[in-house]
C-alpha positions in Angstrom: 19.4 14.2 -44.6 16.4 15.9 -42.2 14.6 13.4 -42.4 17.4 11.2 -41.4 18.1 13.3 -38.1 14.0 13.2 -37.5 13.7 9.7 -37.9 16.9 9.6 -35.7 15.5 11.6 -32.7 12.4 9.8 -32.7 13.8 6.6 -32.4 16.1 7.7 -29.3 12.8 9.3 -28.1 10.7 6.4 -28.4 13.7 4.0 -26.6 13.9 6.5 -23.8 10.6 6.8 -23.4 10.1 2.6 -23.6 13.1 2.3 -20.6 11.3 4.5 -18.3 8.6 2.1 -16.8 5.8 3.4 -14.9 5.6 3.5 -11.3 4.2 0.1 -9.6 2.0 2.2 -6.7 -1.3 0.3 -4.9 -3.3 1.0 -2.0 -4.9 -2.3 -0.3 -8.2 -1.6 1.5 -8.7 -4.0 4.3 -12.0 -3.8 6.9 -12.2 -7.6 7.6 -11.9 -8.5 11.2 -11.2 -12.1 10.0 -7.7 -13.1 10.5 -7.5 -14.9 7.3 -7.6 -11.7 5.5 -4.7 -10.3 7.6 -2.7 -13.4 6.3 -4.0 -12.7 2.9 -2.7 -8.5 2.7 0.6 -10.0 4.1 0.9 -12.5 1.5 -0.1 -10.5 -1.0 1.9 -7.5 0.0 5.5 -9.7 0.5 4.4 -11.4 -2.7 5.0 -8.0 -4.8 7.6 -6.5 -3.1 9.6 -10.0 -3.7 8.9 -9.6 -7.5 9.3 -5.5 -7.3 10.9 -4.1 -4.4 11.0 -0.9 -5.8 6.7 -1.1 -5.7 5.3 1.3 -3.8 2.5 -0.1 -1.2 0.3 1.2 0.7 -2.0 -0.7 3.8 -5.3 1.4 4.3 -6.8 -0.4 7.6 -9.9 0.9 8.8 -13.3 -0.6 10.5 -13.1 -4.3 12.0 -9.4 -4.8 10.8 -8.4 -2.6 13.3 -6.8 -5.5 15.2 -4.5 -6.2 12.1 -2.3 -3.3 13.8 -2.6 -3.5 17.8 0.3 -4.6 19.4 -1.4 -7.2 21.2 -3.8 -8.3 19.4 -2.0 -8.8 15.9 -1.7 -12.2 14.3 0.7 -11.4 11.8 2.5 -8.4 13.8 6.3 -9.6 13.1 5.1 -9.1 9.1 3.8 -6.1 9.7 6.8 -5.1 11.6 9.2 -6.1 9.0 7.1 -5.1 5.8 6.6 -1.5 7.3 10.0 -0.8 6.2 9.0 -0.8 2.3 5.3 -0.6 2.6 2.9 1.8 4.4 0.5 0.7 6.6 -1.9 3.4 7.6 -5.0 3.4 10.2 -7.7 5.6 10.2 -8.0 7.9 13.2 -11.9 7.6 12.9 -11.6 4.0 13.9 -9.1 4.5 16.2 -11.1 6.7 18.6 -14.7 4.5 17.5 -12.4 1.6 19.4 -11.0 3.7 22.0 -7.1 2.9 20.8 -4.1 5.4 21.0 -1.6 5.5 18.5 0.8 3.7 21.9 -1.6 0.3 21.1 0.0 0.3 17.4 2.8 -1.9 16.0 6.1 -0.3 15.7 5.8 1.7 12.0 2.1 1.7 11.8 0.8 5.3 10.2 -2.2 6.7 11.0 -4.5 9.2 8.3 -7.7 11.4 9.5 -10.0 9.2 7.1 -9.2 6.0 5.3 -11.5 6.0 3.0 -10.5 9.5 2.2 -7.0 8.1 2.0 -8.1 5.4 -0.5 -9.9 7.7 -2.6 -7.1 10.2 -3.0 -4.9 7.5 -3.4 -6.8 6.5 -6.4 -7.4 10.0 -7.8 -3.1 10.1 -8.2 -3.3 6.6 -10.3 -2.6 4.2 -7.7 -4.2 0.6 -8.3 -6.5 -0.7 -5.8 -7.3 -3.8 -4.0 -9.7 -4.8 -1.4 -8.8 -7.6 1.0 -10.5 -10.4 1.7 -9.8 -13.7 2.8 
């Protein structure tokens, strides 16, 4: 009979265990002024929210993508506006002041971080996938 009630618990343990699944969590790293590759971290950012809204996402910009996240200068800042409400997108502060822009210049619901690659790195150091953008 105990080995009944072990085999028992381990099989509830192993079907709990198999029902939990993991957290979906990436971080994008995108430094590409070329618009192209702001179309392609939208697409590819809508793309996995649409199969798993529950994903957690998260936009590093940093260097010549800067523009990915100004107001006016943003080719795909209606995405950006509506994606920032289940994704992060995050600017580094370096850039920012290398560019002279205040956080005033950014689309509505864009984050900044001190460093992105610092971001990126600790990012990666807690599990999360990564991807680098390009077009």
């Amino acid at each position: 009979m105990k080995k009944y009630s072990c085999l028992a618990a381990f099989l509830i343990l192993v079907s709990v265990v198999s029902a939990q699944s993991p957290d979906y969590r990436v971080v994008f790293d995108i430094t590409s002024k070329d618009t192209m590759a702001h179309h392609t971290v939208v697409r590819q950012v809508s793309g996995i929210l649409k199969a798993n809204p529950d994903a957690k996402l998260e936009i590093v910009i940093y260097g010549g993508a800067l523009d990915l996240v100004i107001k006016n200068k943003s080719v795909v800042a209606p995405a950006i506006q509506e994606l920032s409400k289940k994704a992060t997108f995050k600017v580094c502060d370096v850039t920012m002041q290398r560019y002279k822009v205040g956080k005033d210049q950014l689309i509505a619901g864009v984050e900044t971080v001190p460093d992105g690659i610092y971001e990126i790195i600790t990012r990666q150091r807690d599990g999360w996938g990564y991807i680098k953008v390009s077009p």
